[in-house]
C-alpha positions in Angstrom: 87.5 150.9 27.6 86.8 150.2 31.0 89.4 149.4 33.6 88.7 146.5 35.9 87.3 147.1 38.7 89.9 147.1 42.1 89.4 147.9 45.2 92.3 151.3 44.6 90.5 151.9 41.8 90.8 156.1 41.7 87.1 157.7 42.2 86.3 161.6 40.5 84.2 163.2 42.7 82.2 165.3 40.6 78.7 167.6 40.8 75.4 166.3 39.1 73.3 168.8 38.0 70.9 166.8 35.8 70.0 163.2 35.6 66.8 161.8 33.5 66.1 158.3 32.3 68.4 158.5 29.2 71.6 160.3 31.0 72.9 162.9 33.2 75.2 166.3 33.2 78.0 166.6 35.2 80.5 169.4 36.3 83.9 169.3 37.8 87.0 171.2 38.2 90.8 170.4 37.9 93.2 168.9 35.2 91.3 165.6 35.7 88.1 166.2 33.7 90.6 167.1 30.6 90.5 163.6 30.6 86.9 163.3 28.9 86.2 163.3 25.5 83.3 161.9 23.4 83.1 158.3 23.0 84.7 157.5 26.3 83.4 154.6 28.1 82.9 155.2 32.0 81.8 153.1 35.2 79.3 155.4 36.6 78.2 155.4 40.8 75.8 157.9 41.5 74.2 158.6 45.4 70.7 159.1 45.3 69.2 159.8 48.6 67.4 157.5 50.8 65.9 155.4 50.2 67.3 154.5 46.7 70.7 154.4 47.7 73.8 154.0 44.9 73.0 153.9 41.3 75.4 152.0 39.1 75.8 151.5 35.6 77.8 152.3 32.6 77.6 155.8 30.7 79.0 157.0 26.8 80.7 160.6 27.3 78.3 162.5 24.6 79.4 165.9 25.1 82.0 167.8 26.6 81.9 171.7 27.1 85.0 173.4 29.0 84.7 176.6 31.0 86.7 179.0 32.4 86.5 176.8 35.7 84.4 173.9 35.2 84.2 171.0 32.5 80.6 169.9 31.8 80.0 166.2 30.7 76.3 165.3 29.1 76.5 161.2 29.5 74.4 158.9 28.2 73.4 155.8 30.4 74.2 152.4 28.8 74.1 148.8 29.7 71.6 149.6 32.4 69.9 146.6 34.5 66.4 147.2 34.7 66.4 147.1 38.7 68.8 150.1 38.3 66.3 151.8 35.7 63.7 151.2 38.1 65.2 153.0 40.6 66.3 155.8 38.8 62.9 156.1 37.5 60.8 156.0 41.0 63.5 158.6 42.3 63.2 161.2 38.8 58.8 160.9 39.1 58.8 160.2 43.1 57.0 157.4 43.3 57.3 155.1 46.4 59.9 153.1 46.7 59.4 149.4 47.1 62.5 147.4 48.5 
């Protein structure tokens, strides 16, 4: 489930350490990330750099995997637009970015 999106709507501020085409990894801290589990639908904004700006689509949690400090999250990408696929794409190989 997704909530709807609101203005107040709470934000997770979380590391990425790995992103391809298909998904990306994430690690956080704090009681928030025992929130995760597999199967759960979330409303993903990711910062790229300049010039490809914020990313958005939707992502599957595939795997969790809790540490003695961090929670890692492997998400799978889903419902992606194909202008956001294109950006991820020319940002993961470096091509040039076209606006």
């Amino acid at each position: 489930r997704i909530p709807p999106r609101r203005d107040d709507k709470p934000h997770l501020p979380v590391n990425l350490f790995d992103i391809s085409l298909d998904g990306t990894k994430l690690a956080g801290i704090g009681p928030a990330m025992d929130a995760f589990c597999p199967g759960c639908q979330l409303q993903l904004q990711i910062e790229l750099p300049e010039p490809w700006g914020t990313f958005h689509t939707l992502g599957i949690v595939r795997r969790v995997i809790s540490g003695k400090l961090t929670v890692q999250i492997g998400i799978e990408f889903s419902g992606i637009s194909s202008r956001e696929y294109a950006k991820l794409k020319e940002f993961i190989y470096g091509e040039v970015h076209t606006a």
